[in-house]
N, C-alpha and C positions, 0 to 999 in steps of 0.2 A: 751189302751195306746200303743204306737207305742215301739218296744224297742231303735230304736236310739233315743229316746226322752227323753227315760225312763237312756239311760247313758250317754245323756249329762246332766241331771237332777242330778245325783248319782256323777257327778262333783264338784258341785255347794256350796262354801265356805260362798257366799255372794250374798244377792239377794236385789236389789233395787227397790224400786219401787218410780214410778209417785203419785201426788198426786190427783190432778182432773182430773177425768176421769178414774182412776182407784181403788186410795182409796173410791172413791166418786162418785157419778153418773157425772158430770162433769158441773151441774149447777151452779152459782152462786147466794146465795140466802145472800141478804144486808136488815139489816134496816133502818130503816128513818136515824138515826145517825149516821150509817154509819157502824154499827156491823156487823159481817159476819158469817154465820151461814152454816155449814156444814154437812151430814147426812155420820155417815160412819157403814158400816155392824158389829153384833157384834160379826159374825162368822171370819169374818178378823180377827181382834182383835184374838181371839182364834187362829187362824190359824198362827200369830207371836209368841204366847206364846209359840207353840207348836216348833216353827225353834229354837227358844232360845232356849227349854227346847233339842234338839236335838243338839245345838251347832253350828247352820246356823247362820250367820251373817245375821240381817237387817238392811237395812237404804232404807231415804226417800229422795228423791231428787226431791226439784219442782222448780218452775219459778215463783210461785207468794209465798206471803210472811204470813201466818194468826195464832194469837195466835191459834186457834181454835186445829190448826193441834200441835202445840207443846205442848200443854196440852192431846190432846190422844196419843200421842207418847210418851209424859213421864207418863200416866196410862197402858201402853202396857209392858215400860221399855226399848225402843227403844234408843238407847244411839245416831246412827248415821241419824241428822236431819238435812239435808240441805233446806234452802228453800232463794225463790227471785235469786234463779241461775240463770245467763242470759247465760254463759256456762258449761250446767250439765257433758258435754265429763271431764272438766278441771276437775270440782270436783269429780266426779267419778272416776277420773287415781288418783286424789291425794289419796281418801280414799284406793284406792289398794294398792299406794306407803303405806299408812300409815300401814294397815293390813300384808303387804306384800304379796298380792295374787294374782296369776296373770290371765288378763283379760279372760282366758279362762273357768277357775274355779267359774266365776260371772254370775248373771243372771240378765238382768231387767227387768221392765214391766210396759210396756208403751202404751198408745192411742193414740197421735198426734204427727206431724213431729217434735216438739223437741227434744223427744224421738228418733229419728230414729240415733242421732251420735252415742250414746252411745250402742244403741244394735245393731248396726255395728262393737262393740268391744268386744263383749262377749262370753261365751261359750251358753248361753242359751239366746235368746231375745222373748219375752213373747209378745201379744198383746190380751187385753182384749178384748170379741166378738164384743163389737159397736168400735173400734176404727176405726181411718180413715184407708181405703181404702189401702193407700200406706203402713201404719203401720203391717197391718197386711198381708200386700203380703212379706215384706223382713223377717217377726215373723218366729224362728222354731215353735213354737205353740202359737197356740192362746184360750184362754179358752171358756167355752160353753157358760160362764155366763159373761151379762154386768159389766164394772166399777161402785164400790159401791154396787154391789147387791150378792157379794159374789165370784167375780172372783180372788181378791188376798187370798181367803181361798183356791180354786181352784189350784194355783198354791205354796198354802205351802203344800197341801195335797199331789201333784205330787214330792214335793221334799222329802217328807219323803216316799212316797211309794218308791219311787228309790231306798231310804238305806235299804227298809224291816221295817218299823218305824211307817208307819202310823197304821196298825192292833196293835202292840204292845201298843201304844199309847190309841189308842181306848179302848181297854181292860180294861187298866189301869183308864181310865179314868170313866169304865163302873163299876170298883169295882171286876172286876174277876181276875181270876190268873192268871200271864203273861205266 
């Protein structure tokens, strides 16, 4: 890991993330009646408990709209859920106004050009390894691992290695002594 990467990481108050294509591999997968069905890693999941448990802000900001996603986000305990944004820039300055943090201190992370306003404003903009092209040329980094298969664990892991967090954590988690 690069060190200016590792402190603009060690900045980082609040970290957003996209939902298809990063929570999720970026498929849509519907049934006959029209249910929507979503696959997300359970090592993500771990990897917000872990920002919480650190005292990192998350939220999800998407463009399309699926109970799917606000039922794991209220098993994760994510409090800041946006979703059906058709301008995620707007509600992402609003949640900073709300937090009061300023855009330098935030991170997002994104795969396709909707994403590209908002990590135009950020101190950290993330692009998971399959995202488009353009996304991940403007990215300060991009993770090794596709959207959904464990690239938002990737990027909570880098934000607690930043504060010294992720081995403490690990430990802890292993039953040994910090």
């Amino acid at each position: 890991m690069t060190s200016p990467i590792l402190s603009r990481a060690s900045a980082i108050e609040l970290v957003a993330f996209d939902v298809d294509g990063v929570l999720t591999d970026g498929r849509l997968v519907l049934g006959s009646g029209g249910d929507e069905y979503k696959v997300f890693h359970s090592r993500d999941g771990q990897g917000f408990v872990m920002l919480r448990e650190a005292a990192i802000q998350v939220a999800v900001i998407s463009g399309r709209s699926s109970p799917v996603v606000a039922e794991r986000m209220a098993q994760l305990g994510i409090e800041f859920v946006y979703q059906g944004c058709n301008d995620k820039l707007a509600v992402f300055a609003a949640l900073l106004d709300r937090l009061g943090i300023g855009p330098e201190r935030a991170a997002h992370v994104g795969d396709d050009l909707p994403d590209l306003a908002v990590m135009g404003r950020v101190g950290l903009a993330i692009a998971v390894a399959d995202a488009h092209p353009e996304v991940r040329r403007r990215a300060h980094w991009c993770t090794r691992l596709p959207g959904g298969r464990g690239a938002a664990r990737e990027v909570c892991d880098l934000l607690l290695e930043s504060r010294g967090l992720l081995e403490p954590l690990t430990r802890r988690y292993a039953g040994e002594p910090p």
